[in-house]
N, C-alpha and C positions, 0 to 999 in steps of 0.2 A: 472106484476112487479116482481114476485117474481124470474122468467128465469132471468132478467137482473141482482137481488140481488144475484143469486147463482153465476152466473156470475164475480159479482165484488169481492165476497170472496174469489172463486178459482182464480182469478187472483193474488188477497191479499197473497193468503196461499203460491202458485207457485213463487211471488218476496220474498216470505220472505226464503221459502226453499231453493233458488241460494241465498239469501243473505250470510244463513246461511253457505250453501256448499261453496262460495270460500271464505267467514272467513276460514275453516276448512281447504281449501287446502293451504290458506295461512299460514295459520298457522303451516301447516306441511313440507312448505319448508325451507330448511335450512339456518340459517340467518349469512351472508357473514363477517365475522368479522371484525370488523373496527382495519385499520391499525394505531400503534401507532407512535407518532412523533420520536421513537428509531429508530423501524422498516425502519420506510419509509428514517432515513437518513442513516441508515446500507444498503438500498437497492440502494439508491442515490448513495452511496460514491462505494460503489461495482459494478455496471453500468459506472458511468464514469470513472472508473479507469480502469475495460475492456475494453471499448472503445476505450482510450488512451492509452493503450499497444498494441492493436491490431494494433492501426497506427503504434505503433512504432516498431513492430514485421515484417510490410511492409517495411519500412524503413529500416530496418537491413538487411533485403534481400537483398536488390540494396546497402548496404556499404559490404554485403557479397559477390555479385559478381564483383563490382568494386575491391576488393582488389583481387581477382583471376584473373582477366585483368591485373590488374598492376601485378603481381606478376610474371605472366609467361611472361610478358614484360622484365620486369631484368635480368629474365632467358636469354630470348633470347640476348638482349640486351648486356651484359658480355658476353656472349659466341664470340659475332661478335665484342664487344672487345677486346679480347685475342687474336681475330684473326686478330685485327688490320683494320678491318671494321669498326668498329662506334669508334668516339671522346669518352673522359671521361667525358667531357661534355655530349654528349648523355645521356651516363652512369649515369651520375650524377642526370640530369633531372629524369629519371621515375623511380631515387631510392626515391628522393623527393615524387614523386608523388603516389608510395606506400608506404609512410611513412605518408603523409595527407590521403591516404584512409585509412589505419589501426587505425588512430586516429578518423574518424567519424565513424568508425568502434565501438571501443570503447566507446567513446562517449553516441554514445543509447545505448549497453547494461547497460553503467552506467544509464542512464534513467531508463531502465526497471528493473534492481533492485529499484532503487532508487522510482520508481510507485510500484511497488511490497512490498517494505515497508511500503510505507505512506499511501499504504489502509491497511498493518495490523494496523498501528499505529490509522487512523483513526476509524475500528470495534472497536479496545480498549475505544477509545475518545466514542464514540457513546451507548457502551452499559455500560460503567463503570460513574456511579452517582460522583460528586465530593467529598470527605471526606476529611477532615482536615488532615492534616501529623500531623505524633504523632512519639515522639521518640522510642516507642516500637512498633512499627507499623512491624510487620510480611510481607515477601514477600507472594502477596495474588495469590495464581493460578488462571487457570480459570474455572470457577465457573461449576459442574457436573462434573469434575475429580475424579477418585476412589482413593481410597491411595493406596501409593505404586506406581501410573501410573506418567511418567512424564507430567507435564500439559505441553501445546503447549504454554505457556506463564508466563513467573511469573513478576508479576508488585510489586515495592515496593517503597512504599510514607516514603519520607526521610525526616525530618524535615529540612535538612540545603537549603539554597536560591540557585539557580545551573543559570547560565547566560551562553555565550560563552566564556565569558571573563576567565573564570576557566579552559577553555580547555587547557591549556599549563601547570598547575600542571598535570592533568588526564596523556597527551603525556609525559611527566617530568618522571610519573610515572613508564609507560607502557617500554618507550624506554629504562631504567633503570633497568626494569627486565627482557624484553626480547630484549634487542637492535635493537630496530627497530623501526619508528617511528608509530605512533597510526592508525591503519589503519579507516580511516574516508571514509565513503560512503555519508554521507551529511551535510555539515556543517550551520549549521540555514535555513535561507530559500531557494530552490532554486527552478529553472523554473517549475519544478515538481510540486510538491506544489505549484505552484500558478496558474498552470493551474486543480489542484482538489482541490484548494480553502480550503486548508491545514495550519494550524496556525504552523507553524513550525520554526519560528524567532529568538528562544530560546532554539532550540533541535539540538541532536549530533547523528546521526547514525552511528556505528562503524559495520564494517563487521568483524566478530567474531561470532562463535556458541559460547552460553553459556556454553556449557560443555565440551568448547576445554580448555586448561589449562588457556591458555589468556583470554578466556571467563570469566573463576571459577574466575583466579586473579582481573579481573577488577569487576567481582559485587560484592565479597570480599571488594575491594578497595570504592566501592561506597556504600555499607553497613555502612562499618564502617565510610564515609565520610559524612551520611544522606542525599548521595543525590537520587534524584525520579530516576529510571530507568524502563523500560518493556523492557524484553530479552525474545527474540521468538525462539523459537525451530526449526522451521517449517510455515507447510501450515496451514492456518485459513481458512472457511468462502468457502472451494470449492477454493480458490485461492493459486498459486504458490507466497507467501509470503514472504520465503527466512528466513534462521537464521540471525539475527543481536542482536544487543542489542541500543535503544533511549536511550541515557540521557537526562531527562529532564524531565516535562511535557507531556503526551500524546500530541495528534497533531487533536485539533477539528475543525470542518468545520466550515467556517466561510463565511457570505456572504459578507465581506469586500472585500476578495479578489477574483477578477473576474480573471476567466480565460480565455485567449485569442482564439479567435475565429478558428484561424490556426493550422492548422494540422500542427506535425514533418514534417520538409521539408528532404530531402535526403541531 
């Protein structure tokens, strides 16, 4: 009896010693940090807004080579009109038809700014908590900037109500001090944002750097008018971002609005 009793101790002692050992290797591997619901919608919004650039960076291709068919079409096309070979009519036609491809031409790049904004607009949405607007509310930089360095953002919560409906005093404004009308890159919501499910119903995008004169003047102008703006400098977030300035409210994701399943078409 007593072989089998040694027996079943040494077996006792040997489960207990691997119990022990892969507690201990357990416990010495590194534990994978659980992502927060910031993160994971900062990672979200940055994913599919590269994905839907990328399509539409294809797409600009094929309105970049279309418009170089048409273009050397005109060429030729006026030449053998001059020479009394082709009608003005001919003529007429494929100047048309490089004037509709310059325009989808156009077009997506306006997209691809305009996706290039509403993901910086959207980081801002994602990592900035809401705070009540206060009259003495400072434009706030972004957060681990040194002094002295310019932050790649300055956001500033204005106490006055800001809608679209205001945008004709702002252009009132603008055209009056530099005669020209307000150059707008997005005006409330558009296809853009609603295919990154982008709250953007209520916001104004103006292409302008902040620190071009128009820039200075118009966050001046919205300073002193309390209303919210974030004026970007640049690139955010590893992303081609673009200088602009939002009036408005940031632009937060929202699962109200679904985006549509199709890809940019050419």
């Amino acid at each position: 009896m007593r072989p089998v009793r040694l027996h079943v101790k040494l077996r006792h002692a040997v489960l207990a010693a691997a119990v022990l050992l892969v507690g201990a290797v357990a416990a010495a591997q590194p534990v994978a940090p659980v992502e927060s619901d910031t993160d994971r919608a900062v990672r979200d919004v940055i994913e599919t807004t590269r994905d839907y650039r990328q399509a539409l960076e294809r797409v600009l291709g094929f309105h970049v080579k279309d418009v170089e068919r048409a273009s050397t079409l005109v060429d030729q096309r006026r030449e053998l009109y001059a020479r009394g070979i082709a009608s003005l009519r001919e003529l007429e036609t494929v100047e048309r038809a490089l004037d509709d491809a310059r325009a989808k031409l156009a077009k997506t790049q306006q997209e691809i700014a305009q996706a290039d904004h509403a993901l910086a607009e959207a980081l801002v949405a994602a990592a900035s908590p809401p705070v009540p607007p206060s009259p003495a509310s400072p434009p706030l930089p972004e957060p681990g900037v040194a002094p002295g360095v310019a932050p790649i953002f300055v956001r500033f919560r204005g106490p006055a109500s800001w809608s679209l409906t205001d945008t004709p005093r702002l252009d009132r404004f603008f055209r009056e001090r530099f005669g020209r009308a307000l150059p707008v890159s997005a005006y409330g919501q558009t296809p853009v944002h609603d295919r990154l499910r982008l709250d953007h119903h209520q916001a104004l995008d103006i292409a302008v750097h902040p620190d071009s004169p128009e820039g200075a003047a118009l966050l001046s102008f919205l300073r002193g008018a309390g209303i919210s703006f974030i004026a970007f400098r640049g690139a955010m977030a590893g992303a081609a971002t673009g200088a602009h300035i939002h009036v408005g409210a940031p632009s937060p994701r929202t699962a109200a609005l679904t985006p549509p399943a199709a890809r940019p078409t050419p």
